[in-house]
PyMOL CGO cylinders between C-alpha atoms (Angstrom):
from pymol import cmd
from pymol.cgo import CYLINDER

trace = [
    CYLINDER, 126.12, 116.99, 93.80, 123.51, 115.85, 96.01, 0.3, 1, 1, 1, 1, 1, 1,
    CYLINDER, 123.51, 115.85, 96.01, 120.18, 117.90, 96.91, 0.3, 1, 1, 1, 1, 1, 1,
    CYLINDER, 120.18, 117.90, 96.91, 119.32, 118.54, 101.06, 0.3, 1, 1, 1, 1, 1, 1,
    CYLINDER, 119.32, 118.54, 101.06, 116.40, 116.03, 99.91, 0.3, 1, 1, 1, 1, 1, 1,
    CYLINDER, 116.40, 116.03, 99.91, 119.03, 113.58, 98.84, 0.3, 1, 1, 1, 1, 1, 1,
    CYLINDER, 119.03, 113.58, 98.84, 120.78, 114.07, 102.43, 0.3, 1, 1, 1, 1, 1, 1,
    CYLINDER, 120.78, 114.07, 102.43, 117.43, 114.06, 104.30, 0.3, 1, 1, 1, 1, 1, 1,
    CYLINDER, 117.43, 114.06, 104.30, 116.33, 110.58, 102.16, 0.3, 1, 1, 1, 1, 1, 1,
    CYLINDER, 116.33, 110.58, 102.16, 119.72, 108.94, 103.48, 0.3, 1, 1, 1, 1, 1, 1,
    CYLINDER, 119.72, 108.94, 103.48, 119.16, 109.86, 107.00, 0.3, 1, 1, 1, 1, 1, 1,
    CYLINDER, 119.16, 109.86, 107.00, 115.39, 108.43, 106.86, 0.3, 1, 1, 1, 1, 1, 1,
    CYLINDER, 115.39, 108.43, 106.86, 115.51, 104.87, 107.60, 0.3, 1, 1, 1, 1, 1, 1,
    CYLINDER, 115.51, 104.87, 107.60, 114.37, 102.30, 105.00, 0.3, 1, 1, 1, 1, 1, 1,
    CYLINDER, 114.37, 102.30, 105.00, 111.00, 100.75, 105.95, 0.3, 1, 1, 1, 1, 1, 1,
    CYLINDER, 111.00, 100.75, 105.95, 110.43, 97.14, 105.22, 0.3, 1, 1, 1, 1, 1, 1,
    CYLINDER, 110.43, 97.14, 105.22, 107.87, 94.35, 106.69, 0.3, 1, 1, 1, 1, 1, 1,
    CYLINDER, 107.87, 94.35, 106.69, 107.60, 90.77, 107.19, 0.3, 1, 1, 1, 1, 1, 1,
    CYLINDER, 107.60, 90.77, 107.19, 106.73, 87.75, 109.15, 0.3, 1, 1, 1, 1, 1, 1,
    CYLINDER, 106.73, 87.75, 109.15, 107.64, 84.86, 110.94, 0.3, 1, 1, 1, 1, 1, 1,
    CYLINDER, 107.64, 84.86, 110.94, 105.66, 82.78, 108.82, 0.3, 1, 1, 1, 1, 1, 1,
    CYLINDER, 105.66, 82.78, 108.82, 104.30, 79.13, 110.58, 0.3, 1, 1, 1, 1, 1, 1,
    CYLINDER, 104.30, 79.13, 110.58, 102.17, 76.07, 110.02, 0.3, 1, 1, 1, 1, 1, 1,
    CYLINDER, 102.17, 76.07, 110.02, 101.36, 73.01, 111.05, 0.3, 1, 1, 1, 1, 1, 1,
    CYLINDER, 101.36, 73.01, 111.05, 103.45, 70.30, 109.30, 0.3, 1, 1, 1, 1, 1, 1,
    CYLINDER, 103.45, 70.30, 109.30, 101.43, 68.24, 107.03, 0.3, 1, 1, 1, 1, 1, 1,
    CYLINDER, 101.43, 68.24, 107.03, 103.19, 65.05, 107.90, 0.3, 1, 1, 1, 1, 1, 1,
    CYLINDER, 103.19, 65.05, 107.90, 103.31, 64.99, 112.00, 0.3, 1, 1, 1, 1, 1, 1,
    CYLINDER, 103.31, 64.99, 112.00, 101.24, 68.28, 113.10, 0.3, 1, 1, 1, 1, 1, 1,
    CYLINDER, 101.24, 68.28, 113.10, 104.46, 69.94, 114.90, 0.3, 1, 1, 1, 1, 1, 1,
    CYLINDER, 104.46, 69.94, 114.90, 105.20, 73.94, 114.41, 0.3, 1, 1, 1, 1, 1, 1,
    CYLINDER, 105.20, 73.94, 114.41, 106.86, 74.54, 111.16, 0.3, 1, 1, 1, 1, 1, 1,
    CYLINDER, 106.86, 74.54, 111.16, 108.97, 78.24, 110.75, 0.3, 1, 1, 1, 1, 1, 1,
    CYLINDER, 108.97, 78.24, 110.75, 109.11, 78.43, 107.10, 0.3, 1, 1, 1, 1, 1, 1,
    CYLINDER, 109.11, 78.43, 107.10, 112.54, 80.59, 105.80, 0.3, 1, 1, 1, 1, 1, 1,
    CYLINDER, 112.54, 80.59, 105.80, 113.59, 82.10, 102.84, 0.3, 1, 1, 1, 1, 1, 1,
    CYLINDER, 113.59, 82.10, 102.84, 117.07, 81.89, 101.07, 0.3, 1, 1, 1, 1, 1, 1,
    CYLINDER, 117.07, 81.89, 101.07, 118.49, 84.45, 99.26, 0.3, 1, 1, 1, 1, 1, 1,
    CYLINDER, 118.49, 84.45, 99.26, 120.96, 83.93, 96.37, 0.3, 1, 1, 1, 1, 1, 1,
    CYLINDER, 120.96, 83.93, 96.37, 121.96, 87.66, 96.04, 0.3, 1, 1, 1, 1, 1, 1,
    CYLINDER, 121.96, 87.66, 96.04, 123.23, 87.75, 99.92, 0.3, 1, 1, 1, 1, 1, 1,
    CYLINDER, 123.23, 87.75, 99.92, 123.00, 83.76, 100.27, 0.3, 1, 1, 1, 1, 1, 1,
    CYLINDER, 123.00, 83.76, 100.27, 121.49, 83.83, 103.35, 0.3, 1, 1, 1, 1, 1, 1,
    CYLINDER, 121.49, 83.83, 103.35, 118.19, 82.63, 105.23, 0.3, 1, 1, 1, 1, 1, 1,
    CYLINDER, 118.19, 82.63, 105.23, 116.08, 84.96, 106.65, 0.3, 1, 1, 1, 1, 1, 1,
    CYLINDER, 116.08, 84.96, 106.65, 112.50, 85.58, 107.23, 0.3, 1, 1, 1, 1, 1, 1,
    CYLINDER, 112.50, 85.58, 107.23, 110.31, 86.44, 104.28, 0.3, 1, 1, 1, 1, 1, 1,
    CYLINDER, 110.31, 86.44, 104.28, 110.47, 91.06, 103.91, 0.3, 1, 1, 1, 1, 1, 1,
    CYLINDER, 110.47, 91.06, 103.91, 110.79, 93.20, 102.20, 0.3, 1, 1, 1, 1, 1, 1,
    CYLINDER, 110.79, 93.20, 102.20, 110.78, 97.29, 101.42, 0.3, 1, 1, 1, 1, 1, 1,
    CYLINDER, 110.78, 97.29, 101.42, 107.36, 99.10, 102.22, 0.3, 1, 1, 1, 1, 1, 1,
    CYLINDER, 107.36, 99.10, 102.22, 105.91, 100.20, 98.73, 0.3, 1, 1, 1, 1, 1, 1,
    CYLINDER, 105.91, 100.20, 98.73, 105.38, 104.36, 98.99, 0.3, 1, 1, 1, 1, 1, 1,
    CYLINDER, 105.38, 104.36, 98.99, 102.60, 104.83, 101.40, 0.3, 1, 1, 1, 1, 1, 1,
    CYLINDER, 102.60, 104.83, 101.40, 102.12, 101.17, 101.92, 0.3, 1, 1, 1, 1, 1, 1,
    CYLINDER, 102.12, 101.17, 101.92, 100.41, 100.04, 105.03, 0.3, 1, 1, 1, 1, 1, 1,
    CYLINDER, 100.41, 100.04, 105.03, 102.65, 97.88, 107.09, 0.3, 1, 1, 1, 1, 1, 1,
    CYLINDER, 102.65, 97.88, 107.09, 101.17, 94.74, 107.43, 0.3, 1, 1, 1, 1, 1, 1,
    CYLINDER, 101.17, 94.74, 107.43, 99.75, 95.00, 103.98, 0.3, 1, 1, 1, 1, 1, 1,
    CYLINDER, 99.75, 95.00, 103.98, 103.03, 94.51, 102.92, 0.3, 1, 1, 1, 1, 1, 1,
    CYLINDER, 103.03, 94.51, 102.92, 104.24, 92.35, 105.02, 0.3, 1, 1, 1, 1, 1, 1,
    CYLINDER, 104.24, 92.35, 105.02, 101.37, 90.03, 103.98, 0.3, 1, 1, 1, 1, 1, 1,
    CYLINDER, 101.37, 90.03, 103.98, 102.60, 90.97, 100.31, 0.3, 1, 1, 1, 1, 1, 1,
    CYLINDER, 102.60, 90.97, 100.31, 105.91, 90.42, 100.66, 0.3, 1, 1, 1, 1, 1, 1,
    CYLINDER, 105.91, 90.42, 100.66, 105.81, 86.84, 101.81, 0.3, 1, 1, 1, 1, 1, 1,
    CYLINDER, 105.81, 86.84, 101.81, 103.56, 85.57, 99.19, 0.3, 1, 1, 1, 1, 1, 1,
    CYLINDER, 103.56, 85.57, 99.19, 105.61, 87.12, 96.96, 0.3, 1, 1, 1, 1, 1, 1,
    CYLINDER, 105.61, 87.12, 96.96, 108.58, 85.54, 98.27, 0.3, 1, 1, 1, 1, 1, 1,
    CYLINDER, 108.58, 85.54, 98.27, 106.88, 82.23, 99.53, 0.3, 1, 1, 1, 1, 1, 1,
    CYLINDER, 106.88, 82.23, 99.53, 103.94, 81.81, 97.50, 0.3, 1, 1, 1, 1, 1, 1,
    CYLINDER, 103.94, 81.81, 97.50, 101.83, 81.39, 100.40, 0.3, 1, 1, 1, 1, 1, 1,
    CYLINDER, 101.83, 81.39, 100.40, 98.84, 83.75, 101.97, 0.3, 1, 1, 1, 1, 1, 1,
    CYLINDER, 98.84, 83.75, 101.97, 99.41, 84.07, 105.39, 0.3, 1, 1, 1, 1, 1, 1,
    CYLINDER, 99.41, 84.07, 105.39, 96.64, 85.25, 108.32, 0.3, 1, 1, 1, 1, 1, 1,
    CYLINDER, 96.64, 85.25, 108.32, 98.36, 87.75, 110.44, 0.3, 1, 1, 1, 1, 1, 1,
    CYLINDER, 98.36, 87.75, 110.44, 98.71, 87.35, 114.22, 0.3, 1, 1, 1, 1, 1, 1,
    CYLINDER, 98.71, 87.35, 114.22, 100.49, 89.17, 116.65, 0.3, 1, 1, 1, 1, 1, 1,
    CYLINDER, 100.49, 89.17, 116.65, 102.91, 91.72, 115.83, 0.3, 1, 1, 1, 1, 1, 1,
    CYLINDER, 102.91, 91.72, 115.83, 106.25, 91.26, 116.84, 0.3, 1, 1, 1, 1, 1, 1,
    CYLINDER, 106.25, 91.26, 116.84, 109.25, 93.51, 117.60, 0.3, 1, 1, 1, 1, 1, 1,
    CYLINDER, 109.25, 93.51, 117.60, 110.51, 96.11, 115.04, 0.3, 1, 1, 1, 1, 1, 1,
    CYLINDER, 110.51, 96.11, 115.04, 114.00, 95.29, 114.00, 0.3, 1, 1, 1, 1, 1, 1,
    CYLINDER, 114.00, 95.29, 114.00, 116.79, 98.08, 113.20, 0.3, 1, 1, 1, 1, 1, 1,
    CYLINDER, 116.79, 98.08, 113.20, 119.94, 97.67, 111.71, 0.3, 1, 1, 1, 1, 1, 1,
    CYLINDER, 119.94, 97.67, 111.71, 122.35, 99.52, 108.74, 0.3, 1, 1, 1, 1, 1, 1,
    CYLINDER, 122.35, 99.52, 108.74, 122.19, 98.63, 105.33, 0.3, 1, 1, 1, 1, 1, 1,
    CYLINDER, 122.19, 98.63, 105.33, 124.92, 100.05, 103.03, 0.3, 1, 1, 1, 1, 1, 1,
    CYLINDER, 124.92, 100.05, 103.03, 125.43, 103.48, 105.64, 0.3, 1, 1, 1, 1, 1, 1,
    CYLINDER, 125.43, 103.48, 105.64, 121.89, 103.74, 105.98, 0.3, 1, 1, 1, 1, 1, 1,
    CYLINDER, 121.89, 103.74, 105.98, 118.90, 102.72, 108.96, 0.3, 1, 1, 1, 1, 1, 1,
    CYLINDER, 118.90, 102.72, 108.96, 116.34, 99.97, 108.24, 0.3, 1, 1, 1, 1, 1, 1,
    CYLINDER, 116.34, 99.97, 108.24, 113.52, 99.27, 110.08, 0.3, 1, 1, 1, 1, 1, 1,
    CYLINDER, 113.52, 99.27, 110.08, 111.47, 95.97, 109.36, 0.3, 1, 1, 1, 1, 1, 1,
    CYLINDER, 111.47, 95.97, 109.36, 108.38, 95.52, 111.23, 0.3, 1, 1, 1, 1, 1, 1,
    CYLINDER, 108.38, 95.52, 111.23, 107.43, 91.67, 112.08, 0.3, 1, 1, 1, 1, 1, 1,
    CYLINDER, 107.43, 91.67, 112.08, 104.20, 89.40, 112.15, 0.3, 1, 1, 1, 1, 1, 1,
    CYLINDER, 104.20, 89.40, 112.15, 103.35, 86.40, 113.35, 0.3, 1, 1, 1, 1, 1, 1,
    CYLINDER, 103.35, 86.40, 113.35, 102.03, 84.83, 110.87, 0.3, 1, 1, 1, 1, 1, 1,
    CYLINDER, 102.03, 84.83, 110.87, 99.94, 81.63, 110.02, 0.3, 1, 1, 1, 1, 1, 1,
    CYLINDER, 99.94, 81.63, 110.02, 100.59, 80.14, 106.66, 0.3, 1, 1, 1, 1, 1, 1,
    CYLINDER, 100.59, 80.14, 106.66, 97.37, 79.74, 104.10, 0.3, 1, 1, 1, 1, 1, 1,
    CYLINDER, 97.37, 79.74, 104.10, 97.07, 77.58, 100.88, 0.3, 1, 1, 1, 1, 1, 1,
    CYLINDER, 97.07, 77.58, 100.88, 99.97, 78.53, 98.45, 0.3, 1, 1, 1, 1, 1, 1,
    CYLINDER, 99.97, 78.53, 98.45, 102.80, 77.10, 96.47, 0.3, 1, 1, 1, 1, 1, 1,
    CYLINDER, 102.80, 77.10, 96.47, 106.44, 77.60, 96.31, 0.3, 1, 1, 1, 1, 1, 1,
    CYLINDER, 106.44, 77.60, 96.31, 108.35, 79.25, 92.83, 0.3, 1, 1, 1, 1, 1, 1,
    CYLINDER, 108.35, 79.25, 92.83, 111.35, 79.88, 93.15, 0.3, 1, 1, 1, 1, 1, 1,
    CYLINDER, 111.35, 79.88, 93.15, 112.34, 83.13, 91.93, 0.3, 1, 1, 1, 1, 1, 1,
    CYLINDER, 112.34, 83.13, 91.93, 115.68, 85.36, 91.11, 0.3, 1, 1, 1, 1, 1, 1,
    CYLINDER, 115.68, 85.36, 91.11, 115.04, 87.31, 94.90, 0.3, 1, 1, 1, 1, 1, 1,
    CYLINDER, 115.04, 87.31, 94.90, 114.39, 83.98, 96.56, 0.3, 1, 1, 1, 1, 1, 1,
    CYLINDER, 114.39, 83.98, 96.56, 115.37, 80.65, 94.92, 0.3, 1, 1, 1, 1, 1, 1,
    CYLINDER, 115.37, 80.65, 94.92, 114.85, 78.52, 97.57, 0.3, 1, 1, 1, 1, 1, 1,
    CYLINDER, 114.85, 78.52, 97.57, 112.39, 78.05, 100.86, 0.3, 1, 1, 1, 1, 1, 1,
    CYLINDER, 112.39, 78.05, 100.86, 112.50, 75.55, 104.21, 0.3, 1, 1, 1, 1, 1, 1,
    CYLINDER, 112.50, 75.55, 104.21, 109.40, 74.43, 106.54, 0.3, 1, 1, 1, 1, 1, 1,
    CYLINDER, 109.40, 74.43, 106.54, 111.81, 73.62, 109.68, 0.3, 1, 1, 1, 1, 1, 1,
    CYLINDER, 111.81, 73.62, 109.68, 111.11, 72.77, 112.92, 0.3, 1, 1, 1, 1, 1, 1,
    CYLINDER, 111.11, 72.77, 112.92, 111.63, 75.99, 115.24, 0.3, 1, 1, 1, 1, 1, 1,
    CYLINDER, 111.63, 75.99, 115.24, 115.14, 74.85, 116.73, 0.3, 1, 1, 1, 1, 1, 1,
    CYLINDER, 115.14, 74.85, 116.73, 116.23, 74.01, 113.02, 0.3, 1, 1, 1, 1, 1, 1,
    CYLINDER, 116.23, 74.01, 113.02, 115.27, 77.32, 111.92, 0.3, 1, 1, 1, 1, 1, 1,
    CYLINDER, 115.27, 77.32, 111.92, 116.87, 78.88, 114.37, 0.3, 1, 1, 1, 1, 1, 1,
    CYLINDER, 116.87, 78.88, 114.37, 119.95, 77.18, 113.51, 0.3, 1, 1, 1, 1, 1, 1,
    CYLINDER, 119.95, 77.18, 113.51, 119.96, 78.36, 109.95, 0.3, 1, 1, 1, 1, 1, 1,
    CYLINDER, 119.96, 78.36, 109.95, 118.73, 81.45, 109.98, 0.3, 1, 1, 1, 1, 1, 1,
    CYLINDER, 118.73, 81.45, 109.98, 122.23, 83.92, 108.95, 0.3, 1, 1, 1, 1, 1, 1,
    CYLINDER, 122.23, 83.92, 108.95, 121.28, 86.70, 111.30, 0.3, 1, 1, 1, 1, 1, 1,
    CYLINDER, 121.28, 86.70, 111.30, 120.71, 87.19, 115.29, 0.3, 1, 1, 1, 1, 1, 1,
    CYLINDER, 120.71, 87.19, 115.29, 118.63, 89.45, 115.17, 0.3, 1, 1, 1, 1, 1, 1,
    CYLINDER, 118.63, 89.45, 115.17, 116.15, 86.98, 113.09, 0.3, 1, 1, 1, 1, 1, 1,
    CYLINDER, 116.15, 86.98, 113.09, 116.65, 84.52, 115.85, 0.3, 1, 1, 1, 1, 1, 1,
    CYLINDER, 116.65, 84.52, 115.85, 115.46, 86.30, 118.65, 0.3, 1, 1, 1, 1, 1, 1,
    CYLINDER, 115.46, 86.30, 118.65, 111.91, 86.90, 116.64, 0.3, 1, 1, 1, 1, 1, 1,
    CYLINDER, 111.91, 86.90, 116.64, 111.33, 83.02, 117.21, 0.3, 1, 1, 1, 1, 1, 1,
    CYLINDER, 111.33, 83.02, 117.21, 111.51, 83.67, 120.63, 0.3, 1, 1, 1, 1, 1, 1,
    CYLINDER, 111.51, 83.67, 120.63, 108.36, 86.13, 120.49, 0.3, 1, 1, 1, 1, 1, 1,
    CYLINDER, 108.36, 86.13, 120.49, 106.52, 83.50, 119.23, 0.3, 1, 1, 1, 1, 1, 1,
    CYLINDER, 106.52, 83.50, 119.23, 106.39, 81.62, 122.97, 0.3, 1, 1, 1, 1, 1, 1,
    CYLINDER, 106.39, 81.62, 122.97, 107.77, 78.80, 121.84, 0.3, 1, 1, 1, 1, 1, 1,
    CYLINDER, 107.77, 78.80, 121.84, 110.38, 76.89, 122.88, 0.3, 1, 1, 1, 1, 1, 1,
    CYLINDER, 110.38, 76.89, 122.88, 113.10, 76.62, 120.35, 0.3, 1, 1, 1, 1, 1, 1,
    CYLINDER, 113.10, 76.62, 120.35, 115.79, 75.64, 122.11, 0.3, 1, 1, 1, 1, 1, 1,
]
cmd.load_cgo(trace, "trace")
């Protein structure tokens, strides 16, 4: 049986954060998106995750993607909040721009695998709409 705090719990929405994590390519100095595969959900998305309790936003958003990219990032502009349902319940994931920093790449059990694509290749792979229409906040042309 649950409790009413059970039932209030499933009603709150889940709050995550994340960015839209970018550099400079090394090679050619063009905009690189960098994106973050999944194994559990084999997908590609941009790096989030769930807000630790009491977390500040963009403190974990800057957690989450060195945890999932291994990279620091300097936080720009903040970018639309997406909402969606996860397993009968709301999510909300609050979005950063986001310039990548010095870091390296280990791939983990929660991401195995990361890309550095050009903004019209990212778009391409990324699994979900909703992730694709956060490239278009950054004012660049991706299409």
């Amino acid at each position: 049986m649950t409790s009413p705090t059970d039932d209030r719990d499933r009603d709150r929405p889940v709050q995550a954060a994340g960015c839209v994590l970018w550099r400079r390519s090394p090679a050619t100095g063009e905009l690189e998106i960098c994106l973050v595969h999944r194994p559990k959900y084999d997908d590609w998305s941009h790096p989030k995750g769930k807000l630790k309790r009491t977390e500040d936003p963009l403190a974990g958003a800057l957690r989450e993607v060195e945890e999932e990219t291994g990279y620091r990032a300097t936080p720009g502009a903040e970018l639309s909040t997406v909402r969606y349902m996860v397993d009968a319940r709301p999510k909300e994931v609050r979005y950063w721009a986001a310039e990548a920093g010095p870091g390296t790449f280990v791939p983990g059990t929660e991401v195995d695998r990361i890309a550095w694509l050009t903004p019209e290749a990212a778009r391409r792979r990324l699994t979900q709409p909703r992730d694709r229409a956060l490239l278009d906040e950054l004012g660049i042309p991706t299409r």
